[in-house]
N, C-alpha and C positions, 0 to 999 in steps of 0.2 A: 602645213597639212598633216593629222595626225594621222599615220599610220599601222597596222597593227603589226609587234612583235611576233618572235615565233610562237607558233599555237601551241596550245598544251597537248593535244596529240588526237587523233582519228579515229574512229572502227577503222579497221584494216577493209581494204577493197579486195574485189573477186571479182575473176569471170562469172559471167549469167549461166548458169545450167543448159547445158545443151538439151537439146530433144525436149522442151519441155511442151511444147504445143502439140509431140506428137501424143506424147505420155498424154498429156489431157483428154487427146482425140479417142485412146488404146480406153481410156477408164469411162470417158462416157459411153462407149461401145458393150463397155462391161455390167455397166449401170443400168443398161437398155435389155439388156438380155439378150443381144445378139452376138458376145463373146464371152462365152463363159469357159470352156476348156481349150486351152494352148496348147495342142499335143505335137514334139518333134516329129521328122522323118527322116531319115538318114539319107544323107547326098553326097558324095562321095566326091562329085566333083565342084564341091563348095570349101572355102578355107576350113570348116571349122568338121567339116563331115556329115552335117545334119543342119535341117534348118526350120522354121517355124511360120509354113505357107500362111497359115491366117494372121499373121502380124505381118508377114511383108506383103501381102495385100492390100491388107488396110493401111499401111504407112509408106510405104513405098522404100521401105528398109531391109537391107540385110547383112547375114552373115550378126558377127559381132552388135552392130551397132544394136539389133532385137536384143542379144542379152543385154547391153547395158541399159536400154528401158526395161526390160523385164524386171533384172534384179535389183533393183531400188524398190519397185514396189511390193518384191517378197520381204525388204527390209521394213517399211513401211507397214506391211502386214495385211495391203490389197489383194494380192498375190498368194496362194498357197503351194509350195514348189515340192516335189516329188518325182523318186529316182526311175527314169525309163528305162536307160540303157547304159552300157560302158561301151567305149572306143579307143581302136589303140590307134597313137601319134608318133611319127618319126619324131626324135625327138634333134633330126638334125635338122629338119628341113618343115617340119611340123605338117606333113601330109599324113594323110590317114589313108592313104593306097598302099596297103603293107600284105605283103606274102608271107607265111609262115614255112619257116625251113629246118629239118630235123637233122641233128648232126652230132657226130658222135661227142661224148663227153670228156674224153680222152685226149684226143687231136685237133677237133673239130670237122673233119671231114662230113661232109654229107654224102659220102659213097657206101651207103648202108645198105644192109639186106635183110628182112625180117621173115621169121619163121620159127617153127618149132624146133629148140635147140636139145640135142642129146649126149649124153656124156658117157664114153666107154668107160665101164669100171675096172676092166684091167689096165688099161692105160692110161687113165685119166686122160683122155683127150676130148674138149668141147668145142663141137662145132652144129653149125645146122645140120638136120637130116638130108638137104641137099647133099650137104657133103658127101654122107656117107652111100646114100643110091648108087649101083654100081652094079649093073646089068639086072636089076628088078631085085637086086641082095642089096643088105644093110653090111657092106665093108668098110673096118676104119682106115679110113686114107694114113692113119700115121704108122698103126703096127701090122696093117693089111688082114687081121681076124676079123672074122664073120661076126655079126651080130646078130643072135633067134632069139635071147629070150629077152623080152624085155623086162626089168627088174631083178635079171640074173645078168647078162651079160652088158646088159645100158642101163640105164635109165633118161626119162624123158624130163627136162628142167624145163618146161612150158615155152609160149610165146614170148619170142625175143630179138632183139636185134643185135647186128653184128657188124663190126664196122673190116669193109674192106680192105684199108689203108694199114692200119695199125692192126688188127685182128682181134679189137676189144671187143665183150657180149657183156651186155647190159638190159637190164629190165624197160627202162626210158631213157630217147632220145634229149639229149637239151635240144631246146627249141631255141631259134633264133629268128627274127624278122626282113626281111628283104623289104627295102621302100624301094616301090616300083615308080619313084619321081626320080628322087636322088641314087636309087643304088645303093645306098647302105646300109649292110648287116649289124644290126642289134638286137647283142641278149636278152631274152625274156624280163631281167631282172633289170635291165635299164633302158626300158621300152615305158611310154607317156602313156599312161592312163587317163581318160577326160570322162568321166559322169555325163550324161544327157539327161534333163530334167525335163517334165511335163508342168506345167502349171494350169491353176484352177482358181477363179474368182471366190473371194472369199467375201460370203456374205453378214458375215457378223461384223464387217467394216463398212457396210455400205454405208451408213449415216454420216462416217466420217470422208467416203469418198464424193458421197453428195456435195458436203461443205466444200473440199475440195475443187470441184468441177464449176461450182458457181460463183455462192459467198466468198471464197478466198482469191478468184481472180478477180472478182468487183472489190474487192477490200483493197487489191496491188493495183489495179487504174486509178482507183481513187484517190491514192497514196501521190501516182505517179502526177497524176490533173495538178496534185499541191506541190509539184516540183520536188519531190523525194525522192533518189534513185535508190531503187528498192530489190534485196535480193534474198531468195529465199532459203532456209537451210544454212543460212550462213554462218559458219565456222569465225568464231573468234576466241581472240588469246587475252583469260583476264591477269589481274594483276598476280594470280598466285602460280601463273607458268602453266595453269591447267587452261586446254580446249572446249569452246561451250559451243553447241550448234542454237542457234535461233533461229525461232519458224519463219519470223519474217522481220527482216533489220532494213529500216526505211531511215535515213541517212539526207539531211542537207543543211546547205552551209551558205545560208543568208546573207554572208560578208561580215557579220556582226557575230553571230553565234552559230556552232555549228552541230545543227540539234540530230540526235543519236534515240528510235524511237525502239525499243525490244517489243515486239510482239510473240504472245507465245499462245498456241492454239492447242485447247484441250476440249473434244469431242468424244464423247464416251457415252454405254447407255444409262447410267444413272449421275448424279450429281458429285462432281469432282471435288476431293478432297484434299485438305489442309497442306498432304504430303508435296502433291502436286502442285501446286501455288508456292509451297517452299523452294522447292527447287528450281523454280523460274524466277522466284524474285533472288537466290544465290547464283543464280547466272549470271542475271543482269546490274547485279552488285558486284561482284568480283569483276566485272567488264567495264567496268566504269559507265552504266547506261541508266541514265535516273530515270528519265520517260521511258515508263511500264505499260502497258498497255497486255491486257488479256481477253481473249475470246473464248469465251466457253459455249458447248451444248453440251446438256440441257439447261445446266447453271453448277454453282459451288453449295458445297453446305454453311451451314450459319457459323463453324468455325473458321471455314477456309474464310468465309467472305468478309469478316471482320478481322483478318488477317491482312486480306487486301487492301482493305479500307485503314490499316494502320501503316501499311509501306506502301500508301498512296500508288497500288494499282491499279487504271481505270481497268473496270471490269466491263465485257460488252456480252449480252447475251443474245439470241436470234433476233429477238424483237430491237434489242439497241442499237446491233450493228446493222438493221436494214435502216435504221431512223438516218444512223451513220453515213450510209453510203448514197442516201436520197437528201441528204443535206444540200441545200440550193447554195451554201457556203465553198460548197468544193471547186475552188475558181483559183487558176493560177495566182502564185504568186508573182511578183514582178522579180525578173530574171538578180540574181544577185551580178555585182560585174566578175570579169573575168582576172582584171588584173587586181591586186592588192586592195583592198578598200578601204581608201582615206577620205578625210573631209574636214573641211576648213572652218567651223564652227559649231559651236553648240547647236545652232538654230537649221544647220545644214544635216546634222545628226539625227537629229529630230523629223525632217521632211525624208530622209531616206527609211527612217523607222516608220512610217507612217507607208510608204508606199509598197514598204516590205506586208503589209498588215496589220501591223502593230496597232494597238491604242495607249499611247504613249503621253506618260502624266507627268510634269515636272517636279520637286520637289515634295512626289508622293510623302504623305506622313502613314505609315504601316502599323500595324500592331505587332509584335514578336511573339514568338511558345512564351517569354516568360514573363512577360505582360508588360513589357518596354514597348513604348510607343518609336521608330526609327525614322530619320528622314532617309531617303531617296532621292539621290540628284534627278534621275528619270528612273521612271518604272514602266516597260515595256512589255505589255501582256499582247497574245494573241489567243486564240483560238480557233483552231482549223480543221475541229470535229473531231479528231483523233483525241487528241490533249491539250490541254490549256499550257501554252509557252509564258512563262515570268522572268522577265533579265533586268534586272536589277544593273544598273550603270552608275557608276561613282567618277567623280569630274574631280583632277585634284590639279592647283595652278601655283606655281611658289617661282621663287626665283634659283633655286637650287633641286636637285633631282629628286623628286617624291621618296622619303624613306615609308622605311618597313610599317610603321605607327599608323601611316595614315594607311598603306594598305590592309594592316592587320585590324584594324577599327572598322574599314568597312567588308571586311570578311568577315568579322562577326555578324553585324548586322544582319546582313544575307543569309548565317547562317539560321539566325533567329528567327528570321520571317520565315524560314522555308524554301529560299530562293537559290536553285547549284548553276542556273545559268548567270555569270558572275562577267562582267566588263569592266575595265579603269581603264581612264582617260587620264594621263600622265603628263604633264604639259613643265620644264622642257623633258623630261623623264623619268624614270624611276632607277633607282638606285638598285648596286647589284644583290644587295642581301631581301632586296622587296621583288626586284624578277626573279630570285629564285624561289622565294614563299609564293609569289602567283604559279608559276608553273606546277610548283606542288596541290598549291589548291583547287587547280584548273580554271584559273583567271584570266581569261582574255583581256591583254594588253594592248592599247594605244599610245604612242608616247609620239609628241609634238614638240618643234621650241617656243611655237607660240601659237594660241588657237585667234583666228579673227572675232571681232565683235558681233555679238547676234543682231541681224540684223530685223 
């Protein structure tokens, strides 16, 4: 039975995006016109100090979890965010129950006394005018003379404080904060400042939140009906060690081929340009992901779209992607297996191709880019409304392990036709210098000691 070698390699998997049902429930709300301004209020006895009644209403959310819906879609650019307030945080305990305590700068004491402070000029002695009161007379408590004139015998150095501990006078107290959770004193200067934002529906996105709330979740059922596990925003690593997010990277693995679809969604109000199609098809190039697929509204211009049409990107526009999504084609696939998938004959290969969808030709004769006519052991198309799927399968039998010759022979071919979904049937194997050119060229390997006769 042949079985398949290690695969040349995956999109990377990810968890599902939490909150995304609610997020869709918060934008249609917004889309309606019955949530258009998100203003905090401060609550003191919530973690964060404030909270945001008309989102935990409508969602049944709070604290934290509201900002993390919220600011995704300020990133997004649904959202327009704006500074309410500032609050201060313990930064031991992260409560926002904080007393403010004045204390001298000197000591720290907070056993302070504030008043108008005066200064004997014969004696230079300063202290508050408490001090010196002394039967309805200004006497200096240090050299015991009278004080009458002021500016002759004092002078008054203003409002000030005075610390009873150490006897420091200072203009301003350092402040420090008392958390009335925990009890701990912190300085002004290492005390948590937290921003409170207000948000406001931004209407120069709406067209894009339309697409959003409707067409983009019928696009991901659609996806899903054809047995594609589909995830949005999704982060991958291409071959150049750089990060590429995809709008929507719909992913499955037939048993035979494990097809990898980049969607990338540009909605904007006039027709999208060349720049922008570049940088979706260098995404989806440096990720190793040949199936392109683009959604645009309103459309591209005549250079982006002859640009698509040369890096074989199917392009969809309103009208194509509802043709798309009402396609009577959109019918499961039949479940790939679970374990390994092998198969004991040419003519066994062929009826599990077929039930995957395929329409599957045996010694296809093709035409190539350079006008070589190729054969094809099988040629295995589908089409499942998204993209038209072509695997090209190469059958090789000898009595010794398939060298590099015959692999590299029919890697050309493939490449000529235009074909990157690539299988060999190795039969009893392939040699170690031809598994490493398949794994380079991303060759799905079979290798068998003996295939049965077709029956």
């Amino acid at each position: 039975m042949a079985e398949a070698s290690k695969p040349a390699g995956n999109a990377p998997q990810a968890a599902e995006t939490k909150g995304e049902e609610k997020t869709a429930k918060l934008v249609a709300e917004m889309l309606a016109g019955r949530v258009v301004d998100i203003k905090p209020e401060l609550d003191f006895s919530s973690e964060l100090g404030f909270s945001y009644p008309v989102v935990e209403e409508l969602l049944g959310v709070k604290g934290q979890d509201v900002v993390s819906i919220l600011e995704p879609l300020v990133d997004k650019g649904a959202l327009v965010r704006e500074f309410f307030d500032r609050i201060l945080r313990c930064p031991q305990c992260r409560s926002v129950s904080l007393r403010p305590s004045n204390c001298c700068p000197k000591c720290g004491s907070r056993n302070l006394a504030r008043g108008r402070v005066f200064e004997h000029l014969s004696c230079h002695f300063i202290g508050l005018e408490d001090e010196f009161v002394n039967n309805g007379r200004y006497i200096c408590p240090k050299c015991g003379l009278e004080l009458r004139i002021s500016g002759g015998d004092y002078q008054s150095l203003g409002l000030m404080s005075k610390c009873r501990d150490c006897y420091e006078i200072f203009g301003q107290p350092e402040i420090q904060w008392r958390c009335l959770k925990c009890s701990a004193l912190t300085p002004q200067d290492s005390i948590n400042e937290v921003n409170i934002y207000s948000y406001r529906f931004n209407e120069t996105r709406r067209e894009w939140l339309e697409f959003e709330v409707k067409p983009k979740s019928q696009l991901i059922e659609f996806l899903k009906r054809l047995g594609y596990e589909v995830r949005e925003d999704a982060v991958v690593k291409g071959r150049s060690g750089a990060e590429h997010r995809i709008d929507i990277l719909a992913t499955k693995d037939d048993g035979i081929v494990v097809h990898d679809i980049a969607i990338g969604i540009k909605v904007a109000g006039g027709e999208i340009g060349l720049g922008e199609v570049c940088d979706f098809d260098d995404k989806a190039y440096d990720s190793g992901i040949h199936d392109k697929v683009l959604v645009v509204l309103p459309g591209l211009r005549n250079e982006a779209e002859k640009f698509a049409s040369q890096q074989r990107i199917k392009v969809l526009e309103a009208r194509g992607l509802e043709a798309v999504l009402a396609s009577s084609d959109a019918k499961p696939s039949a479940k790939a297996p679970r374990e390994p998938f092998g198969f004991k004959s040419k003519s066994h290969l062929i009826e599990y191709l077929k039930r995957q969808g395929y329409q599957v030709k045996e010694n296809a004769k093709v035409d190539g880019r350079s006008g070589a006519t190729h054969k094809i052991d099988i040629l295995a198309t589908k089409d499942d409304g998204i993209v038209v799927h072509d695997v090209a399968i190469g059958v090789e039998v000898g009595q010794e392990p398939i060298g590099l010759d015959k692999l590299f022979a029919f890697d050309n071919k493939a490449y000529d036709i235009g074909i990157m979904d690539k299988v060999f049937v190795a039969v009893p194997a392939l040699a170690k210098e031809a598994n490493q050119f398949a794994q380079r060229q991303r060759i799905k390997v079979f290798e068998a000691r003996e295939l049965e006769p077709s029956s």
